[in-house]
C-alpha positions in Angstrom: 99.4 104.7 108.8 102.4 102.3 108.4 105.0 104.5 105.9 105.7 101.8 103.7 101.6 101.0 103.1 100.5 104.2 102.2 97.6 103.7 99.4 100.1 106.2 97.2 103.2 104.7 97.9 101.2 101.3 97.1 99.4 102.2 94.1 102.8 104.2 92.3 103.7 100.9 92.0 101.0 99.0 90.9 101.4 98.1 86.6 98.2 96.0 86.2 94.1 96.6 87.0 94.4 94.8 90.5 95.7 97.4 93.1 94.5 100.7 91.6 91.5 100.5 93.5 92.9 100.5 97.3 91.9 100.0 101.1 94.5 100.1 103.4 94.1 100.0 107.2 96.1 99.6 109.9 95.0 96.9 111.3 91.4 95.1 111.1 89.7 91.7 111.8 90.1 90.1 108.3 90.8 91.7 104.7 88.8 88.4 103.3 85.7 89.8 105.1 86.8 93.7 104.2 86.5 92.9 100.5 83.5 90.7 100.4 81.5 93.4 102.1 83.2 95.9 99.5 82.1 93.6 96.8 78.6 93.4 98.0 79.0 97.3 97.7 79.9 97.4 94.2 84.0 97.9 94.6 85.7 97.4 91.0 86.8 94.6 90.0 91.1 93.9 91.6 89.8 96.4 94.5 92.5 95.6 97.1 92.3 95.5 100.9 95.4 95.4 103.2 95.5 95.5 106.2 99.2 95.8 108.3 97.9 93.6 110.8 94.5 91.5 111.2 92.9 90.0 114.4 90.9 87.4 112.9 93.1 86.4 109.9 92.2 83.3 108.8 93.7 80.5 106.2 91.9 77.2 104.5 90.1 74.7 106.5 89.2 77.3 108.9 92.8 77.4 110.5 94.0 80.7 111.7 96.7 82.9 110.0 99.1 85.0 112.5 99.1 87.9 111.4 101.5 90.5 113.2 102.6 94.1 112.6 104.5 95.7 110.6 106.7 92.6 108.8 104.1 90.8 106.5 101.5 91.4 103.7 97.8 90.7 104.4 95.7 91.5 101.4 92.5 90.2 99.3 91.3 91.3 96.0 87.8 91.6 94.5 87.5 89.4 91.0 84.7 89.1 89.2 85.8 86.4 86.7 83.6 84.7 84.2 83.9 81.2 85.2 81.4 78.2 86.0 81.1 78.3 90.0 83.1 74.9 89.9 86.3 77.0 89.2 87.3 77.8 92.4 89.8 75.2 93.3 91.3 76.5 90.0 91.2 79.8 91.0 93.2 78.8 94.4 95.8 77.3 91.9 96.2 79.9 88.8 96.6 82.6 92.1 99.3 80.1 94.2 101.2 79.6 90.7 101.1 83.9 90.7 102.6 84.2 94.3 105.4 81.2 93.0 106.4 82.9 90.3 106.2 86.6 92.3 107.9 84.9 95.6 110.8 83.2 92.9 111.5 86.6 91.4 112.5 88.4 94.1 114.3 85.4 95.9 116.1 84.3 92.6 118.7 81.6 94.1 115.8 79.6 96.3 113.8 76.4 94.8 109.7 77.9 95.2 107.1 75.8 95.0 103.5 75.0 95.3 102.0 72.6 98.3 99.3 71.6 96.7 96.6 73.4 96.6 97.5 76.6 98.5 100.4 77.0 100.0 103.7 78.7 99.0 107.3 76.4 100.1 111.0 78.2 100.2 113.3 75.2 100.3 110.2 73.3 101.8 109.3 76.0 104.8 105.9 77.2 104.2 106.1 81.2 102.9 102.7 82.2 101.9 99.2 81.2 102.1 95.9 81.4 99.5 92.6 81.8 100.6 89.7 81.6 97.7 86.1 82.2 98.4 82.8 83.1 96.1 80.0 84.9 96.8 77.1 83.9 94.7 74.2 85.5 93.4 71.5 82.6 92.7 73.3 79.8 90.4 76.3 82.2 89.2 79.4 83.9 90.8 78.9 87.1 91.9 82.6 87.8 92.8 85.2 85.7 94.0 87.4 87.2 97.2 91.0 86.1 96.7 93.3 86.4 99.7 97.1 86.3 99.9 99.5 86.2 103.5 102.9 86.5 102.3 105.9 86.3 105.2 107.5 89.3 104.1 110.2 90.3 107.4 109.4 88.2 109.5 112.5 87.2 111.7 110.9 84.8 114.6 108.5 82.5 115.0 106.1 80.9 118.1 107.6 77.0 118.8 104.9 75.7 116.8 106.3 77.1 113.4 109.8 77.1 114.2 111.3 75.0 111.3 108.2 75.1 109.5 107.6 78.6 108.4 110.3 80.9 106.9 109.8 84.6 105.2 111.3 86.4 102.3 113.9 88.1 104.4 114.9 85.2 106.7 115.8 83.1 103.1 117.7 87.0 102.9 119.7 85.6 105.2 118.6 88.6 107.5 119.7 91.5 105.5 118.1 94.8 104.5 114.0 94.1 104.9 111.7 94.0 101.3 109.9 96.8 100.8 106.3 95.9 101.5 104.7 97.8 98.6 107.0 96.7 96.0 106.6 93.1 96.9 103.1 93.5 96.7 103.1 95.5 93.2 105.0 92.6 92.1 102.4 90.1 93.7 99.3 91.6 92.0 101.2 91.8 89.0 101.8 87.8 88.9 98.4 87.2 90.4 96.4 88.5 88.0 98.3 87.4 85.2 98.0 83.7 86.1 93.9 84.3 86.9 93.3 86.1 84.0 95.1 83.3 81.9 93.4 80.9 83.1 89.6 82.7 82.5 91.0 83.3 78.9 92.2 80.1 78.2 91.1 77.5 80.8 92.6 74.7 83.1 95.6 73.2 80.7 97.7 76.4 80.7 97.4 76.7 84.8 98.0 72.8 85.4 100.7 72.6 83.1 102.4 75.7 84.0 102.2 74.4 87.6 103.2 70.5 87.5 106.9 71.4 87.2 106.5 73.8 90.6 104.6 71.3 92.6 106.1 70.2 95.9 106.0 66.4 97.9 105.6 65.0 94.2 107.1 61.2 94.5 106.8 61.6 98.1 104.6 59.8 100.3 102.2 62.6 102.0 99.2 62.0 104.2 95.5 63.8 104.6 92.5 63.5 106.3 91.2 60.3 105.0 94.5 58.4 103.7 98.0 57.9 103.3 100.1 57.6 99.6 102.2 58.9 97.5 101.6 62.2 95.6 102.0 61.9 91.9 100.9 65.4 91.2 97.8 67.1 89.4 95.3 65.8 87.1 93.9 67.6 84.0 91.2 69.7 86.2 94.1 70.0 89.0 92.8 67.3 91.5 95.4 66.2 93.3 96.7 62.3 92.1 98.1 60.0 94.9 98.9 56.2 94.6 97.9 54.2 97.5 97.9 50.5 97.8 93.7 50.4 96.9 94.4 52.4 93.4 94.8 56.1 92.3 92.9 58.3 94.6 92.3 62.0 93.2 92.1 64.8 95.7 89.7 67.3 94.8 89.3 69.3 98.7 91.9 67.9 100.9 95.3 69.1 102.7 98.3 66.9 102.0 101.0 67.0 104.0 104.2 64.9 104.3 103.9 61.5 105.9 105.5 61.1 108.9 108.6 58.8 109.1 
């Protein structure tokens, strides 16, 4: 077992619900699949799987997630939240405005923001990734698998992300690595804070909280069907962008900056 992962050293740290519950393993496939099976075996609500390494990790629109050894965090949590089945997408955003505020705490002097919907910017170099799926049980949510890959230590990158991708310790500037387990005590922390906030009070507090965190707004981005420019998140935290045929709003897409 990696030293810094151990379920005790992990756990010592945790302050909230999410966490106390624990799988850790050295390395597996994918935690997203870990915890659904848990769930379908009755783990406790914020049951936690980590993984130091995964094999199949995976991020949104079926795109892979590298996920190496011994640098990074590679996690999902079992919820169980009371919410129509609809709620995911705000789900996705209540758990990225959790790893903002988390990733913005420990890196203090660097501007954090969201990509809408799920990705995590330092200084507009992708940091972190959310992955939310549900498993259902006829018409109502059985448990909903919430999965986190933070960039943690992380010094080098394949071409492809070079310039793109960045990790808590290269904004560092290189110096002493994070302690894995306390950056993801303070992780869970945020999390659930933010998801339980919004099952308590609904959409407004999570779309409010987030407008001000939102990267590309004002900025002309493009996605899969279209090009415009982003003018942030509507009142059930679709995505706004003006093109020259009208406001479009974005409920399932991937924005990114236009090119030129």
């Amino acid at each position: 077992m990696i030293e810094d992962l151990q379920p005790e050293r992990v756990q010592s740290r945790v302050s909230g619900n999410w966490g106390r519950s624990l799988t850790v393993h050295d390395s597996t496939a994918s935690t997203m699949d870990d915890a659904s099976a848990a769930s379908a075996t009755g783990a406790p609500e914020g049951h936690v799987v980590l993984a130091d390494q995964q094999t199949r990790g995976r991020g949104a629109h079926g795109r892979q997630w590298l996920s190496p050894s011994g640098s990074d965090l590679y996690f999902s949590v079992v919820t169980r939240p009371a919410v129509d089945p609809a709620s995911t997408a705000l789900i996705t955003l209540a758990t990225g405005l959790g790893v903002r505020d988390a990733v913005a705490r420990l890196l203090p002097d660097r501007s954090v923001l969201v990509k809408w919907p799920n990705d995590i910017w330092i200084e507009s170099r992708k940091c972190a990734g959310v992955l939310v799926e549900s498993r259902m049980l006829g018409m109502r949510i059985d448990s909903v698998i919430i999965g986190v890959g933070l960039n943690v230590n992380r010094m080098q990158w394949p071409p492809e992300l070079a310039g793109a991708a960045t990790s808590l310790r290269a904004e560092r500037c290189g110096e002493e690595p994070f302690d894995r387990a306390e950056v993801l005590a303070t992780l869970l922390s945020h999390m659930e804070r933010w998801v339980e906030r919004f099952v308590r009070d609904g959409a407004t507090i999570v779309v409010d909280a987030l407008r001000p965190s939102l990267a590309l707004v004002g900025e002309r981005v493009r996605w899969e069907d279209g090009n415009g420019v982003f003018d942030g998140i509507d009142a059930d935290g679709a995505a706004r962008v003006r093109t020259d045929a009208g406001v479009v709003s974005l409920h399932a897409a991937r924005i990114e900056p236009a090119e030129g």
